[in-house]
C-alpha positions in Angstrom: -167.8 2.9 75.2 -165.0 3.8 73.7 -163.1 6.8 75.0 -160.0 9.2 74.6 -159.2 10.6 77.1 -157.3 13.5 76.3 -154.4 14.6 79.2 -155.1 18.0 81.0 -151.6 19.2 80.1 -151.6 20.3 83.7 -148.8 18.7 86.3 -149.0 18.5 90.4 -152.2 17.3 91.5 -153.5 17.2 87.5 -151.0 14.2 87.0 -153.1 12.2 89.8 -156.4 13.1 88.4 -155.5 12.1 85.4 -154.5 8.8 85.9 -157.5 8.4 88.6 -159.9 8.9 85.3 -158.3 6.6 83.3 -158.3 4.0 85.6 -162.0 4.3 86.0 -162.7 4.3 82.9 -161.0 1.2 82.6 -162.4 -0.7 85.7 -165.8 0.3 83.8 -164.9 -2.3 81.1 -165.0 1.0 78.8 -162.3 0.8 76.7 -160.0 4.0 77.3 -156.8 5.4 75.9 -154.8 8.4 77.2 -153.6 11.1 74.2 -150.9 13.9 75.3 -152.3 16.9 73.0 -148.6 17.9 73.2 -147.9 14.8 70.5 -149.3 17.5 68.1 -152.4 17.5 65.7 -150.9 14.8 63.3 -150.6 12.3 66.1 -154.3 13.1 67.4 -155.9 12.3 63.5 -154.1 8.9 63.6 -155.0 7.9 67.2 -158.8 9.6 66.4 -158.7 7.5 63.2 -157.4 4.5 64.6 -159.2 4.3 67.3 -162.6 5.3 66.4 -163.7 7.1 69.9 -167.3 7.2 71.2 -166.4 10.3 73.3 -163.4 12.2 73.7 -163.3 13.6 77.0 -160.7 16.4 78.9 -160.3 18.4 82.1 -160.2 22.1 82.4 -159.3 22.6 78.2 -157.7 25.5 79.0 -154.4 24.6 76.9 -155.6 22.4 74.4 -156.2 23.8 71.4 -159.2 25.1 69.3 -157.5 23.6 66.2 -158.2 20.4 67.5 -161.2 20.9 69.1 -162.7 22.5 65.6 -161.2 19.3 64.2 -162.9 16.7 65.9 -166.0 18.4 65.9 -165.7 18.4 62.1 -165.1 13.9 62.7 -168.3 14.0 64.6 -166.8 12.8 67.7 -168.4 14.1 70.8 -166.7 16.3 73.2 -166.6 16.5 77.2 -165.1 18.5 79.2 -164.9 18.7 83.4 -164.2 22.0 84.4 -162.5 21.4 87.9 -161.2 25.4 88.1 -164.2 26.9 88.5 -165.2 29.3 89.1 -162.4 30.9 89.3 -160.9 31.0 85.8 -164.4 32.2 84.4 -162.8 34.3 81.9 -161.3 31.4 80.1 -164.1 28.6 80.3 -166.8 30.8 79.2 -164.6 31.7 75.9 -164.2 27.8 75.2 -167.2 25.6 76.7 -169.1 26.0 73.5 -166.4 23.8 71.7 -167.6 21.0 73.7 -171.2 19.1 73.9 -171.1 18.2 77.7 -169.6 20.7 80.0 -169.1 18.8 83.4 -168.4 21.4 86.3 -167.6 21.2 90.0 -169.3 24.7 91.3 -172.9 25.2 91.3 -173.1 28.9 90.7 -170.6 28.3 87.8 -173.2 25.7 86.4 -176.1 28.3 86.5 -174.0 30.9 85.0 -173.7 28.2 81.7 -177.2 27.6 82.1 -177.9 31.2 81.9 -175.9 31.3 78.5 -177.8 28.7 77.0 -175.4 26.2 77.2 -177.6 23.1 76.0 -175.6 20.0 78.1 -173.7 21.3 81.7 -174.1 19.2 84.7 -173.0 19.5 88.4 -170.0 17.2 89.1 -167.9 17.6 91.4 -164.2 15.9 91.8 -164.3 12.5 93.5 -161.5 10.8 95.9 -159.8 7.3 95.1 -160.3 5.3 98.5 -157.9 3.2 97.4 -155.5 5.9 97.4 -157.1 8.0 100.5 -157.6 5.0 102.9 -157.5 5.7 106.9 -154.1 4.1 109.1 -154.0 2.0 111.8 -152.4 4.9 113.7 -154.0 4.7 117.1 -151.8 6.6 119.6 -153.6 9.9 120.0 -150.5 11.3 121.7 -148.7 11.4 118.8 -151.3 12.8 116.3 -150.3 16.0 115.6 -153.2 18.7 116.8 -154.2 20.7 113.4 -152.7 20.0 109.9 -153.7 22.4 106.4 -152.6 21.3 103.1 -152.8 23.9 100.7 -151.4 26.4 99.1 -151.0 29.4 101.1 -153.9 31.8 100.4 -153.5 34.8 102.3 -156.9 34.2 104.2 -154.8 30.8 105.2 -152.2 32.3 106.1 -153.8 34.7 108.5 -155.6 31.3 109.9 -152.4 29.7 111.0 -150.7 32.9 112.8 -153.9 33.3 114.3 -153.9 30.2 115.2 -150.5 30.2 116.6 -151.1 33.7 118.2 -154.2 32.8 120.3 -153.3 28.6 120.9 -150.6 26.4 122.2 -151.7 23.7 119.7 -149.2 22.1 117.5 -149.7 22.7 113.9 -148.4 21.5 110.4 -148.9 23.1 107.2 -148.3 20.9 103.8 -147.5 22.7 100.8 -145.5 25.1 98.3 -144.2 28.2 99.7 -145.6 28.1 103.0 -141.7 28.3 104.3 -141.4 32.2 102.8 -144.8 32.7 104.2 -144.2 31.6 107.8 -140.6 32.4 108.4 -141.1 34.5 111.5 -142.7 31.7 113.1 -139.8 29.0 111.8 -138.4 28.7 115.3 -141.6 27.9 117.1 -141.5 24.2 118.0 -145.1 23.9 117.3 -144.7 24.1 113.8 -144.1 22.4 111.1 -143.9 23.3 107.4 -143.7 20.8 104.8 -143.4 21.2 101.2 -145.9 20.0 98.6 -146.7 16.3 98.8 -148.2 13.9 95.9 -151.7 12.1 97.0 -150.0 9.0 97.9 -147.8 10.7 100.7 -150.4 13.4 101.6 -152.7 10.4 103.2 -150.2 10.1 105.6 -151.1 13.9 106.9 -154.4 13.6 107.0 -154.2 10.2 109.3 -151.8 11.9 111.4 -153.7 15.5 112.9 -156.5 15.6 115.1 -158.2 18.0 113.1 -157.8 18.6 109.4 -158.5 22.6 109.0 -160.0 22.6 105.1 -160.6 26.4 103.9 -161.3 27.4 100.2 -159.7 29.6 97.9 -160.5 33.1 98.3 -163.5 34.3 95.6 -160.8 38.0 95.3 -157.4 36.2 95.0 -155.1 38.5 92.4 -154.2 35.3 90.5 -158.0 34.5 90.1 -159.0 35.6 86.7 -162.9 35.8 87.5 -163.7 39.3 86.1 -167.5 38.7 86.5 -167.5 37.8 90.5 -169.2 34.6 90.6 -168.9 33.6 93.8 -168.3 29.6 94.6 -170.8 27.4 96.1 -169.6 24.2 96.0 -166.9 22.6 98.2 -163.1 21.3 97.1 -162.1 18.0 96.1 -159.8 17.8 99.7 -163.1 17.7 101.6 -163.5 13.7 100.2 -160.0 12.8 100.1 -159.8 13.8 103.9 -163.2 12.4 104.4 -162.4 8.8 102.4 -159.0 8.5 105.3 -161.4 8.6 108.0 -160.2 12.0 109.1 -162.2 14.5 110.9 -162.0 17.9 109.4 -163.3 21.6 110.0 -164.0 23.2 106.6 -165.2 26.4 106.1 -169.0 26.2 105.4 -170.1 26.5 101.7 -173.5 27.2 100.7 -173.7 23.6 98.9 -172.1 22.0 102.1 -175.4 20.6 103.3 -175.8 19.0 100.0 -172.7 16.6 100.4 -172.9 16.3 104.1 -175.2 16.9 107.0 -173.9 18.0 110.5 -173.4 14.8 111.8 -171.0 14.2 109.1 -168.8 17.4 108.6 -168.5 20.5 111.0 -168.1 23.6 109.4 -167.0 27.1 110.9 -168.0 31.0 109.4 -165.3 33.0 111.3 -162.1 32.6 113.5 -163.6 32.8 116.3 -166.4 30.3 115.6 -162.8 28.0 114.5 -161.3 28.0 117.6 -164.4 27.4 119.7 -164.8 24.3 117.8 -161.9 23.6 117.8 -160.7 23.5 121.3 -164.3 21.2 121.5 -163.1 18.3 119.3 -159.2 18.3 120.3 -160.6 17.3 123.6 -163.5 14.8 122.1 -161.7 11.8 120.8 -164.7 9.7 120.6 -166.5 12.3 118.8 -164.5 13.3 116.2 -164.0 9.6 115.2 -167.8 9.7 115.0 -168.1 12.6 112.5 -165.7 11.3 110.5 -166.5 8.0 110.3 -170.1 9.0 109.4 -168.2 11.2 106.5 -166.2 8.3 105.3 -169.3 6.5 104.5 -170.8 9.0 102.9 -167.9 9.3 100.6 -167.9 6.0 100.1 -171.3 5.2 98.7 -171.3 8.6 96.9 -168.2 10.7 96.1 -165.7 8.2 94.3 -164.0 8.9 90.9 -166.2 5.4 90.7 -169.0 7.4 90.8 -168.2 10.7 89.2 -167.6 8.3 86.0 -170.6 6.8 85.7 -172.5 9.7 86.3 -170.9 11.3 83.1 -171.5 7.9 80.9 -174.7 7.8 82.0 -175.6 11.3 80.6 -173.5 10.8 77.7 -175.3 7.7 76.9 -179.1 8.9 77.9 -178.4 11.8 75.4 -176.7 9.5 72.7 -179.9 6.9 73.0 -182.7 10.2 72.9 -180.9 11.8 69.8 -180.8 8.1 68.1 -185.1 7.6 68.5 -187.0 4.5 69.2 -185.0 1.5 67.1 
């Protein structure tokens, strides 16, 4: 197939997605070329026209315009969109999805509210990893590993994890990510932590290969910035719970209701409550041998399942089924 592959508009992490699609595509043997809606609608006729795209596909569409949305619709060029903020922008995806055919999303209760609305194509997807991006080290020296790493941006719920965490343990910890600094700064002279600003993928490996335990929380369903007005409440876990899993890292995540779907027990170890946390983890900091077990189980999982390799065919394949029923028997 042919596709264009139109830029979230997004940077940070978005950048990496990005790029992770369109080399995909690519290694696909579709034929794929990236458009930056910011070139303006003159620039996306001649590329459309030029080009001649089976699909055109996007992330999130929150910034790219209805002008040329409307517009392409009016070519006849079919539209996809993965909608990797959900559910937590509701109040923008459900004023948009209908300018698309296929509305990919990553959170299960998200996909049943579309369903509900009678939206014709939406399909569970959830983000993949790049293994060849999230790989594990040949760090072997368990002294050195630091005990518990988070990367994330600092929720409040996360932040109320670590000084817990810091409060009730001696363990050494290490938080990744923007802001944490102005978040932690009464605890900036304890030697057991460390705070380290935002890290690209390629760099964040490197954290997740070098903690014991990789503490994985989601973002918080009443966050102020969340602009959710009906409540729907997530289901599905975050894209970190492959990356971490693809490096061979063993993680504690909090449990989702669609964790069991991904992975069983012997594969990830989820906690409901702080207390239920530190239980576990005080277990696995002192169980090498069975944390390398868990994870390992996880990376293989990921590996034969939860790829961007995989998340792209999934969506040509349904794009394609649909094309082939709408065209009848040849």
């Amino acid at each position: 197939m042919k596709i264009l592959y139109i830029f979230s508009g997004f940077p940070g992490i978005y950048y990496f997605f990005d790029n992770f699609i369109i080399n995909e595509l690519n290694n696909e043997d579709h034929i794929c070329k990236g458009f930056n809606h910011f070139e303006g609608m003159d620039s996306l006729k001649l590329n459309v026209l030029e080009f001649e795209p089976d699909l055109v596909f996007t992330m999130t569409g929150f910034i790219l315009p209805e002008q040329m949305t409307e517009w392409l619709k009016d070519q006849k060029n079919k539209l996809a969109v993965w909608m990797t903020e959900d559910p937590y922008y509701m109040d923008k995806t459900v004023e948009i999805i209908n300018r698309y055919d296929y509305i990919f999303t990553i959170d299960r209760a998200s996909l049943e509210h579309y369903q509900k609305n009678g939206h014709p194509h939406v399909y569970l997807l959830p983000l993949g990893t790049d293994p060849n991006t999230f790989s594990p080290s040949t760090h072997s020296d368990e002294q050195e590993l630091i005990d518990i790493c988070l990367v994330g941006y600092p929720y409040p719920d996360r932040i109320e994890l670590i000084k817990f965490l810091l409060k009730e343990t001696q363990y050494t910890i290490e938080v990744v990510g923007g802001k944490w600094k102005d978040e932690l700064r009464e605890w900036s002279k304890d030697q057991r932590l460390k705070i380290t600003d935002w890290q690209p993928p390629h760099k964040v490996v490197n954290y997740y290969n070098n903690a014991k335990i990789i503490l994985n929380t989601h973002r918080p369903q009443d966050l102020v910035e969340n602009n959710n007005s009906m409540g729907i409440i997530s289901k599905s876990i975050n894209n970190r719970t492959f990356d971490v899993a693809s490096c061979g890292a063993f993680q504690l995540i909090s449990h989702q209701p669609d964790l069991r779907y991904y992975f069983s027990e012997k594969e990830m170890v989820s906690f409901e409550s702080q207390e239920e946390l530190i239980e576990k983890i005080h277990f696995y900091i002192k169980n090498e041998e069975k944390r390398k077990e868990i994870a390992l189980n996880a990376r293989e999982v990921v590996l034969k399942h939860h790829t961007f390799a995989h998340r792209i065919k999934e969506i040509i394949a349904i794009v394609q089924k649909n094309n082939k029923s709408k065209s009848g028997p040849g």
